[in-house]
Backbone bond lengths (Angstrom), bond angles and torsions (degrees), N, CA, C in turn:
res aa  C-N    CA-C-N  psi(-1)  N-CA   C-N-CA  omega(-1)  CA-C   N-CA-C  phi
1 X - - - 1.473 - - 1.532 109.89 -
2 X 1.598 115.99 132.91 1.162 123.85 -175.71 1.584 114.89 -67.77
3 X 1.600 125.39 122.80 1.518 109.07 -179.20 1.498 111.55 -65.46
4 X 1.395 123.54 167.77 1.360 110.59 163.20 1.024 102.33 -81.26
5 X 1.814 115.83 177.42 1.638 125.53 154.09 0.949 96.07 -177.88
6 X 1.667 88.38 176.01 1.682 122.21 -142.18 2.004 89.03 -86.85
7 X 1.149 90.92 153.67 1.499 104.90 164.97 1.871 118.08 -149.17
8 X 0.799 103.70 130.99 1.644 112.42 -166.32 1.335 100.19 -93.72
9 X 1.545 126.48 128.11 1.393 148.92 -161.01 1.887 104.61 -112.85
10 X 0.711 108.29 146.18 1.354 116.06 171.33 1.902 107.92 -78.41
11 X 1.017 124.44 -31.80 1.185 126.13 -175.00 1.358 108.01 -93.14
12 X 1.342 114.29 -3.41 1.873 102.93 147.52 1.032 116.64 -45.82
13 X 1.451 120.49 -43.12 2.013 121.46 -166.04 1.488 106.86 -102.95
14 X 1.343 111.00 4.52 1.924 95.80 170.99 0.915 97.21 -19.21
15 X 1.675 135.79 -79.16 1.796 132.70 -95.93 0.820 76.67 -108.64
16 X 1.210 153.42 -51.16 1.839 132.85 -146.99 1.835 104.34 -96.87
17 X 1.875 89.33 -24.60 1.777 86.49 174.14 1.612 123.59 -70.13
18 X 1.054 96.34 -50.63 1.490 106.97 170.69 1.405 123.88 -36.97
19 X 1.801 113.18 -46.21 1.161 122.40 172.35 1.711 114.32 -66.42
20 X 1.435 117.66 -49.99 0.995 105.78 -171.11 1.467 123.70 -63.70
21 X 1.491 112.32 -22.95 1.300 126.10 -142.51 1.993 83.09 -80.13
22 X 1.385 93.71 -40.22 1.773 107.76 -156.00 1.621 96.66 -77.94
23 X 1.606 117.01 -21.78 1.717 106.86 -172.42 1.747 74.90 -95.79
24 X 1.516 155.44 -68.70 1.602 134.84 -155.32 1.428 106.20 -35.84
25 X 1.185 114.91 -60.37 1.610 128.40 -165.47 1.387 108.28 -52.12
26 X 1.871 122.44 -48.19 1.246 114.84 -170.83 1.366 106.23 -84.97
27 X 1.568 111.82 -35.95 2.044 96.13 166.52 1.338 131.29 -37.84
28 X 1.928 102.26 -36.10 1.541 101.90 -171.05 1.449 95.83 -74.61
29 X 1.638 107.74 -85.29 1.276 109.89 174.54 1.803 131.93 1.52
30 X 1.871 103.49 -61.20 1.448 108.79 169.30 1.509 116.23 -26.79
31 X 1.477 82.67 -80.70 1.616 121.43 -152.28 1.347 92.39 -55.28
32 X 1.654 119.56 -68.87 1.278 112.82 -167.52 1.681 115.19 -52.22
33 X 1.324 127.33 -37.16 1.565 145.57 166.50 1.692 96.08 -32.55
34 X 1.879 98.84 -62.17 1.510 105.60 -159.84 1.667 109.74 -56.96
35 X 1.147 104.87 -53.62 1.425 125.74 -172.28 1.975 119.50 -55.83
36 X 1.149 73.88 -36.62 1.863 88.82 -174.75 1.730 110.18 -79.12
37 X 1.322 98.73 -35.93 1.470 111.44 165.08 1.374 129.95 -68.64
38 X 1.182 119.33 -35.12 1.115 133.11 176.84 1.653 107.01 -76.67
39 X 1.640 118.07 -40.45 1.161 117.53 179.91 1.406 105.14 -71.12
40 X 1.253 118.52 -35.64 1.694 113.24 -174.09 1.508 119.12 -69.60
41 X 1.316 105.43 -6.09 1.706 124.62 172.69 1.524 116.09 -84.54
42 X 1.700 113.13 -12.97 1.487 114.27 175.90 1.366 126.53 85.53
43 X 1.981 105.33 25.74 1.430 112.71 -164.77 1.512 99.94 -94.52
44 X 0.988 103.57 167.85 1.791 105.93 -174.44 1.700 101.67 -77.74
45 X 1.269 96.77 179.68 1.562 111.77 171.32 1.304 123.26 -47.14
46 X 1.369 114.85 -54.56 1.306 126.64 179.84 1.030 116.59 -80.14
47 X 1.181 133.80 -11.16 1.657 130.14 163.99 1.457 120.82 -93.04
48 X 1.569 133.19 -17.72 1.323 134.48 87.50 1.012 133.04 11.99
49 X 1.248 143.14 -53.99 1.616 138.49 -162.74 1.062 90.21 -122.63
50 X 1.195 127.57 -29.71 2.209 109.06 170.82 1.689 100.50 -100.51
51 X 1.069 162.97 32.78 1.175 146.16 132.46 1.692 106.19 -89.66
52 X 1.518 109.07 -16.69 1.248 103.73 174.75 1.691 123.77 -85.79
53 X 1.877 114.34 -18.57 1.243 126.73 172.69 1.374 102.36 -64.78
54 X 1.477 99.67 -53.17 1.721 113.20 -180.00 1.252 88.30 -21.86
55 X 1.753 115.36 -105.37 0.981 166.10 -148.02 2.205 77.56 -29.84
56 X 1.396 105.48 -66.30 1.292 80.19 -150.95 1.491 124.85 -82.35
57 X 1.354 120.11 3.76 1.370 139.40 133.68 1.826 129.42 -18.75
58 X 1.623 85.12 -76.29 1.281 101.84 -174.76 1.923 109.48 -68.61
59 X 1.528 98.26 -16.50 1.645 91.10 -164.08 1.607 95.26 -105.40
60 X 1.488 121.30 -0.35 2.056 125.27 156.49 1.043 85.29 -61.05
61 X 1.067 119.29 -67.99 2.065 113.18 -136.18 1.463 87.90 -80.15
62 X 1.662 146.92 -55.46 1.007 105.12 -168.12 1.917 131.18 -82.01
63 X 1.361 95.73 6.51 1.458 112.33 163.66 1.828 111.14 -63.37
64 X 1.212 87.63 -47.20 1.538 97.51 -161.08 2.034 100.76 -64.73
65 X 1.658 97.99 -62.69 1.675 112.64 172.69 1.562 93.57 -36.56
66 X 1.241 139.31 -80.03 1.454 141.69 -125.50 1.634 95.99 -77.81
67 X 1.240 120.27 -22.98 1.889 122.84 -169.56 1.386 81.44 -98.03
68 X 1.392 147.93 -63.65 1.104 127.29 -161.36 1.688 114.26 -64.35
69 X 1.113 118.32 -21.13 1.422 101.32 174.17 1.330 108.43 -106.19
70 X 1.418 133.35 -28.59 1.564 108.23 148.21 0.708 143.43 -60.24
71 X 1.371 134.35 -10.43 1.960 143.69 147.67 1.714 108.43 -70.96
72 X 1.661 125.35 -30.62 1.424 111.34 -170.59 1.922 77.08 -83.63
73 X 1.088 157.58 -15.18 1.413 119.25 -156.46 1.631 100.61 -92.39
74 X 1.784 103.80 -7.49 1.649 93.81 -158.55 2.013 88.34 -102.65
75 X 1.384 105.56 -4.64 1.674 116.58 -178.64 1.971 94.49 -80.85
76 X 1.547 107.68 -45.96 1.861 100.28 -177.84 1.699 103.36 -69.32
77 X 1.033 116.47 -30.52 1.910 109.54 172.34 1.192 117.26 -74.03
78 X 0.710 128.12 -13.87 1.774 149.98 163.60 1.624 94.00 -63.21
79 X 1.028 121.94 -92.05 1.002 140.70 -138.95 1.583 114.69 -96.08
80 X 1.609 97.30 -3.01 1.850 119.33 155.02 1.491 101.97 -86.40
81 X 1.183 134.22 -36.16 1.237 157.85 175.05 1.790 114.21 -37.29
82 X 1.353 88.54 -66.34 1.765 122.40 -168.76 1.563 95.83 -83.25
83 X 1.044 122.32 -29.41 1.103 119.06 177.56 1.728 126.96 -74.94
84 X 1.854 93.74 -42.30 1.455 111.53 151.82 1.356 129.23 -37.11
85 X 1.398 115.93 -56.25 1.371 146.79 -145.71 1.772 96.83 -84.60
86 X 1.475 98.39 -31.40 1.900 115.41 176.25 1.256 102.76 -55.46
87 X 1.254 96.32 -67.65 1.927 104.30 -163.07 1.179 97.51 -69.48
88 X 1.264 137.32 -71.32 1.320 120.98 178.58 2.103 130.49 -27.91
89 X 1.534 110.99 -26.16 1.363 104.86 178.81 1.480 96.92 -81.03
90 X 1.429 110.65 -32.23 1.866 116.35 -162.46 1.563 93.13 -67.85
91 X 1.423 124.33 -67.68 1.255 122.49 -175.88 1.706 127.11 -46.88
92 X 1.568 110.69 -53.09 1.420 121.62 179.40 1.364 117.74 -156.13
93 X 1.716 101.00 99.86 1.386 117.12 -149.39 1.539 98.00 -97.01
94 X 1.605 113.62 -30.72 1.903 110.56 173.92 1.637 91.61 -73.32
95 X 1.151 163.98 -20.48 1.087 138.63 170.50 1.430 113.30 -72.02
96 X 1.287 118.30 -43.37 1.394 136.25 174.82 1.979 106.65 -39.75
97 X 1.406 96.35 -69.54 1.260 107.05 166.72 1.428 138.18 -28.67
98 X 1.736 105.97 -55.73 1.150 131.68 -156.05 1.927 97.54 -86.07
99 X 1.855 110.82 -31.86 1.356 112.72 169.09 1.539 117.34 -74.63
100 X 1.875 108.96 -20.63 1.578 96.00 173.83 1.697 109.20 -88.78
101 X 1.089 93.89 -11.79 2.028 87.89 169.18 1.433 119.45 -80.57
102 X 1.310 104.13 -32.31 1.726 110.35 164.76 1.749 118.49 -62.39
103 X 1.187 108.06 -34.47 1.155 93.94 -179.58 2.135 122.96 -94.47
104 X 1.314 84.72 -9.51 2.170 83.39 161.31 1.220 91.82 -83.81
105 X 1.204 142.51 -31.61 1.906 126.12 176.74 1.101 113.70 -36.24
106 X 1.652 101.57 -57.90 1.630 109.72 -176.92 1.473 106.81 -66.96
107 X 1.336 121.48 -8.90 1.548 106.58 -172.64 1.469 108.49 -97.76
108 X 1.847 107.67 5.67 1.945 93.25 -162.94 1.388 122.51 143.66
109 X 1.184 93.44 -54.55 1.714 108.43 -176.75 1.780 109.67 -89.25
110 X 1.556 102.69 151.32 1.599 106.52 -156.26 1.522 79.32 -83.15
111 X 1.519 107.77 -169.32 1.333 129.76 -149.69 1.781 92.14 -86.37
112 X 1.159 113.32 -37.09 1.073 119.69 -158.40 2.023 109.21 -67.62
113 X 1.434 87.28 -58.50 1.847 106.37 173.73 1.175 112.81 -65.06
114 X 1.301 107.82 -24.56 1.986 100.81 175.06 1.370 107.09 -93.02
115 X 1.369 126.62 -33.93 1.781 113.55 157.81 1.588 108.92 -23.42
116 X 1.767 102.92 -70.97 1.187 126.41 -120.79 2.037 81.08 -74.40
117 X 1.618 110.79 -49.17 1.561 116.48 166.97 1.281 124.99 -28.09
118 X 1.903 95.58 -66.02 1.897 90.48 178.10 1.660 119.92 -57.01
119 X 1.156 94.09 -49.46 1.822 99.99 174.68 1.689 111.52 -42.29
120 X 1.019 124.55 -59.73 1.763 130.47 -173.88 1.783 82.61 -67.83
121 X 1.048 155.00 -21.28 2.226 136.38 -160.13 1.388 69.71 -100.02
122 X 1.215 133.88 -55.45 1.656 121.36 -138.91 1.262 102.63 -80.03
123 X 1.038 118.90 -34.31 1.780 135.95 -171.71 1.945 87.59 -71.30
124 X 0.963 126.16 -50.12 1.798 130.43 -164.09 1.790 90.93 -84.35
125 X 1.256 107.62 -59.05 1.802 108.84 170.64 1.603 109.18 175.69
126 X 1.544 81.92 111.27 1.652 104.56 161.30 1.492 120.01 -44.49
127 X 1.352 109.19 -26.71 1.550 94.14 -153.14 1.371 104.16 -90.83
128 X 1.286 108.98 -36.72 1.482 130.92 -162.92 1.787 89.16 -77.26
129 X 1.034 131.54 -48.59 1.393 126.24 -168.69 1.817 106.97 -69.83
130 X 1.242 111.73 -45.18 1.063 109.04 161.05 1.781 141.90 -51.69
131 X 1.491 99.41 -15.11 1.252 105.99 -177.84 1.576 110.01 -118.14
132 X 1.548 107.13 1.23 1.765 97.14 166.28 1.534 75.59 -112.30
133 X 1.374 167.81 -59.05 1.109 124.91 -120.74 1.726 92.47 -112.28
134 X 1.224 128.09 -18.54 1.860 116.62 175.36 1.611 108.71 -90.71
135 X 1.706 107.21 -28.61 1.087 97.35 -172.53 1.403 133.50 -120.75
136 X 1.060 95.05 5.29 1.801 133.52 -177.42 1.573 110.88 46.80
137 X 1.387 99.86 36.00 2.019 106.95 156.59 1.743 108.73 -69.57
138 X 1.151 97.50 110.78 2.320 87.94 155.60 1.400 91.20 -125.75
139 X 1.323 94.06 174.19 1.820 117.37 179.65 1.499 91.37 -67.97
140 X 1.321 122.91 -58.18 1.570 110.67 -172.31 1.023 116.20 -76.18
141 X 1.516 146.06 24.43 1.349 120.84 130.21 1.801 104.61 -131.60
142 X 1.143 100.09 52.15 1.893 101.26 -178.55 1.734 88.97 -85.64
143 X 1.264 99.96 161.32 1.463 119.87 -176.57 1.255 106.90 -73.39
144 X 1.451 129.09 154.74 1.250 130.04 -165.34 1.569 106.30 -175.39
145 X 1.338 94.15 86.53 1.932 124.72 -157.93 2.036 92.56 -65.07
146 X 1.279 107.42 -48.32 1.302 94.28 -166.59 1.826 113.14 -94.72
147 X 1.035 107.94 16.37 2.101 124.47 -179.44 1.317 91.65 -106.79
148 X 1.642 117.71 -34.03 1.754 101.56 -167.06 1.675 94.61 -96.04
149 X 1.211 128.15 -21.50 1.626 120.26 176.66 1.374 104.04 -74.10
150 X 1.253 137.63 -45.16 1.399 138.38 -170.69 1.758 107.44 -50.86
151 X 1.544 95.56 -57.35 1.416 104.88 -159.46 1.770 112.21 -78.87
152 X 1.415 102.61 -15.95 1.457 109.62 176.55 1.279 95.52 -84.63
153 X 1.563 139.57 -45.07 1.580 119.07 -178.05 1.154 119.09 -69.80
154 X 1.280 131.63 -45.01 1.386 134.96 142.09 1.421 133.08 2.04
155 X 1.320 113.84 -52.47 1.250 135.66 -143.50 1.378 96.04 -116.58
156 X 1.447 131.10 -29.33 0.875 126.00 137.88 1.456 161.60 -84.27
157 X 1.451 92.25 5.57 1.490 106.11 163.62 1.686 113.23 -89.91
158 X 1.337 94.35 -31.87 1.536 110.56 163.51 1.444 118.71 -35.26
159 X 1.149 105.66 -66.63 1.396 137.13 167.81 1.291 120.18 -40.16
160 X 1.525 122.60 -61.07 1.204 137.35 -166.45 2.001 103.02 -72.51
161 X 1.441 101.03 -15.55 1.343 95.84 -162.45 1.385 102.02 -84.21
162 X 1.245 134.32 -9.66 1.993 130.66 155.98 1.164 111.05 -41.48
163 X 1.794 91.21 -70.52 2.224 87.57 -175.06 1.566 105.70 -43.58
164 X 1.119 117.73 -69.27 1.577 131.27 -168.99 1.371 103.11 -28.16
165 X 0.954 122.42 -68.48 1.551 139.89 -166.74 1.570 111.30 -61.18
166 X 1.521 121.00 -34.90 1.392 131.36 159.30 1.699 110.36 -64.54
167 X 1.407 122.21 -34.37 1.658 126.27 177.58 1.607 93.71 -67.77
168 X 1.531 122.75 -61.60 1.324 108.56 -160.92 1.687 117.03 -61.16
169 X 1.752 114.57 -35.00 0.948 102.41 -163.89 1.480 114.21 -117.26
170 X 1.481 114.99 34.35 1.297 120.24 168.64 1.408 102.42 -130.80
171 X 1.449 113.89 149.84 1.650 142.69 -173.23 1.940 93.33 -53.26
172 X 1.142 101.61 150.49 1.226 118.17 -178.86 1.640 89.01 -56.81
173 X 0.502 151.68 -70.58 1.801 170.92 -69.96 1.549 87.26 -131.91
174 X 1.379 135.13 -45.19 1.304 130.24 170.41 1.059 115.22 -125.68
175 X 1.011 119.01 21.01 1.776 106.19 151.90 1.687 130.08 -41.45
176 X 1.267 90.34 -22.90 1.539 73.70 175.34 1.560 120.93 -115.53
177 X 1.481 115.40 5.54 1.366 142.71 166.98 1.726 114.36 -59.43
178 X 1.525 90.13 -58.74 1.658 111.44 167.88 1.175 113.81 -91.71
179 X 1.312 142.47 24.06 1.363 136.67 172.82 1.313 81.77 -123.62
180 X 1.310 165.02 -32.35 1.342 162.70 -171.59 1.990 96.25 -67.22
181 X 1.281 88.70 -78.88 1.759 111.32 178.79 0.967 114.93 -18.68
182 X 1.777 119.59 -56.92 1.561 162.09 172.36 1.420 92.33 -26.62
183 X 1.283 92.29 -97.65 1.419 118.63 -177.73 2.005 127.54 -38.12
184 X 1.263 91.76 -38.58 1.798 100.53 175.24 1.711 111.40 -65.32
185 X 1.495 104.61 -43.39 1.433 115.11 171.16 1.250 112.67 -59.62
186 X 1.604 108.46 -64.01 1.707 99.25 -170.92 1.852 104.26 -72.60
187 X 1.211 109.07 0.52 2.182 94.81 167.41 1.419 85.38 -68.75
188 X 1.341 120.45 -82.24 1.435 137.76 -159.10 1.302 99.94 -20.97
189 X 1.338 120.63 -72.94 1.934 120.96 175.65 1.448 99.18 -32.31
190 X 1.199 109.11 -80.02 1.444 117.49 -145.38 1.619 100.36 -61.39
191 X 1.303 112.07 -26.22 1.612 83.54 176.78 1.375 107.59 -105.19
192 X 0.853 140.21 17.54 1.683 140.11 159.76 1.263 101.04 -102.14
193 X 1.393 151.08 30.31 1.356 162.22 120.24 1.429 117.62 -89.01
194 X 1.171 106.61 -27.44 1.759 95.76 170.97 1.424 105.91 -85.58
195 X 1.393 113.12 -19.93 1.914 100.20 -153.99 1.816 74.23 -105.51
196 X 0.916 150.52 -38.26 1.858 140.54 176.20 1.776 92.67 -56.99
197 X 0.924 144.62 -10.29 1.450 150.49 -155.75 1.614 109.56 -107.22
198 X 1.739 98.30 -46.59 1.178 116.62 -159.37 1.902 95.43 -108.62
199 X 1.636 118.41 14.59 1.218 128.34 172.80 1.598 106.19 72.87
200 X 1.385 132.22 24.55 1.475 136.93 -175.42 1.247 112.13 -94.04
201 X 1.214 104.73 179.21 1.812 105.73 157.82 1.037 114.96 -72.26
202 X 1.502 140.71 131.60 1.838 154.22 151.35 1.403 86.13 -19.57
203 X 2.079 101.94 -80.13 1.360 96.22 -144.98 1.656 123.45 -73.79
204 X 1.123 118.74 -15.07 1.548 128.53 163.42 1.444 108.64 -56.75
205 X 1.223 140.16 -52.68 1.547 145.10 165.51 1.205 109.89 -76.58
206 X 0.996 118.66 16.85 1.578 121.80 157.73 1.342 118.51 -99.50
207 X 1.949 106.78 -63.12 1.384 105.91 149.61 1.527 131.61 -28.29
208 X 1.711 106.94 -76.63 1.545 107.16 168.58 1.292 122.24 -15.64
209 X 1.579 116.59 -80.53 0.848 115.17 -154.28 1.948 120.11 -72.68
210 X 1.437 107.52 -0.74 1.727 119.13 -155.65 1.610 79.61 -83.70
211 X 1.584 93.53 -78.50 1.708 107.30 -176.60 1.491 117.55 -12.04
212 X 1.045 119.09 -70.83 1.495 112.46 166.99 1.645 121.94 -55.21
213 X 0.806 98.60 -18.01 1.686 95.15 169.72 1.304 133.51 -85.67
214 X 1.510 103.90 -24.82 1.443 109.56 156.13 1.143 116.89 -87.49
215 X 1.737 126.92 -17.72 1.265 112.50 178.91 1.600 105.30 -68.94
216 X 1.211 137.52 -49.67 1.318 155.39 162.98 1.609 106.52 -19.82
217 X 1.180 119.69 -45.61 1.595 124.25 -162.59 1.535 81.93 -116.43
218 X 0.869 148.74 23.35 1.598 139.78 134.22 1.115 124.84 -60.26
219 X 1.851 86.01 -59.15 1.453 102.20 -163.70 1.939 111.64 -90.05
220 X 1.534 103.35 2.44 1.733 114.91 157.02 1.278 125.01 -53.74
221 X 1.726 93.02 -49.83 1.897 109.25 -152.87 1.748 81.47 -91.60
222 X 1.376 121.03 -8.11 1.675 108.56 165.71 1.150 120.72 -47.12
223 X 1.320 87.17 -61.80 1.348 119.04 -160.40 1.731 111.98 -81.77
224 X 1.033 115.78 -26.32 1.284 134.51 148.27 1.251 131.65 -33.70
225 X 1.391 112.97 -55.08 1.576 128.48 -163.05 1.840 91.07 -90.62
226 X 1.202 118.53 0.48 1.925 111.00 -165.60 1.593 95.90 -101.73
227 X 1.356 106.61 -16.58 1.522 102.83 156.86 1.292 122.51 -124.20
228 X 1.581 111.84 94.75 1.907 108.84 -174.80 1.629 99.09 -78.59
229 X 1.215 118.48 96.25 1.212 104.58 157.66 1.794 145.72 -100.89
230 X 1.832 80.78 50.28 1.510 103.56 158.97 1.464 123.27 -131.14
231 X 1.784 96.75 10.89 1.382 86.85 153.14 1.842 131.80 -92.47
């Protein structure tokens, strides 16, 4: 007899991956954007290294705010959902029934074995069967408002700390030479670690994710250079 065992899925970590992947990328991106722009405007060092603290302050918390309430709105439909799905077994449980036998039909099984299925989940638990197989809730990918805010602010302070670290320890004079450089490398990592993570190609999520990062710090030092404020 075959033992069971465990097997580890990649879609255990959607929710917290997704977040992190999306707050690293916009810290770098930001910061390095913020920083390079600001340098291409002719500001000194120190106005540089605090529009860039700014910057990475203001862009945690609103990383963090924006995942927590787009994960709590899809956690209250969930859980308006489950709540639905309650009254409905309490009120009319042979209809209840008769929709979880209809739907293994559609998956395969004759009329007879998918009766006989829903009857044995509902009998072990209605509720839970009802909400991965009508409504496609599981624990491993249920919403989780305060795992996806953590790891997206996180991830972007994480993030933000390349540019930063290129402002402190390069000459005014190239700060934005090496905050460019900085930044193309750490896209390249970071997205050939999310997409090797997420079972992709490295070098395609490497690409992906760079390209926009220089387009981003292009269009900074544009916008940058329209205010020299060292002349």
């Amino acid at each position: 007899m075959r033992r069971w065992h465990h097997e580890d899925h990649r879609a255990e970590r959607a929710g917290w991956l997704r977040a992190a992947v999306l707050g690293a990328n916009d810290g770098i991106v930001s910061i390095a954007g913020l920083v390079v722009g600001v340098a291409a405007a002719g500001a000194s060092h120190a106005t540089i290294l605090a529009s860039g603290l700014a910057g990475v302050v203001a862009g945690a918390m609103s990383m963090a705010a924006g995942e927590y309430v787009s994960v709590q709105s899809q956690a209250d439909t969930e859980r308006a959902d489950m709540a639905k799905e309650t009254r409905e077994l309490a009120e009319n449980p042979d209809a209840e029934l008769a929709e979880l036998t209809h739907i293994y039909v559609r998956r395969g099984l004759d009329r007879e074995l998918a009766h006989q299925v829903a009857v044995q989940l509902t009998a072990h638990d209605a509720l839970g069967s009802h909400a991965r197989d009508e409504l496609g809730i599981t624990e491993t990918l249920r919403a989780r408002p305060l795992q996806a805010a953590l790891a997206s602010a996180g991830a972007f302070a994480l993030g933000a700390l390349l540019p930063m670290v290129a402002v402190v320890l390069a000459p005014v004079a190239r700060v934005q030479a090496v905050a460019i450089a900085t930044t193309v490398v750490a896209l390249s990592l970071s997205g050939a670690l999310a997409a090797r993570i997420g079972g992709a190609s490295p070098w395609r999520g490497a690409a992906r994710v760079a390209s926009w990062g220089v387009l981003a710090m292009v269009a900074a030092t544009a916008i940058g250079r329209l205010f020299d404020v060292a002349a």
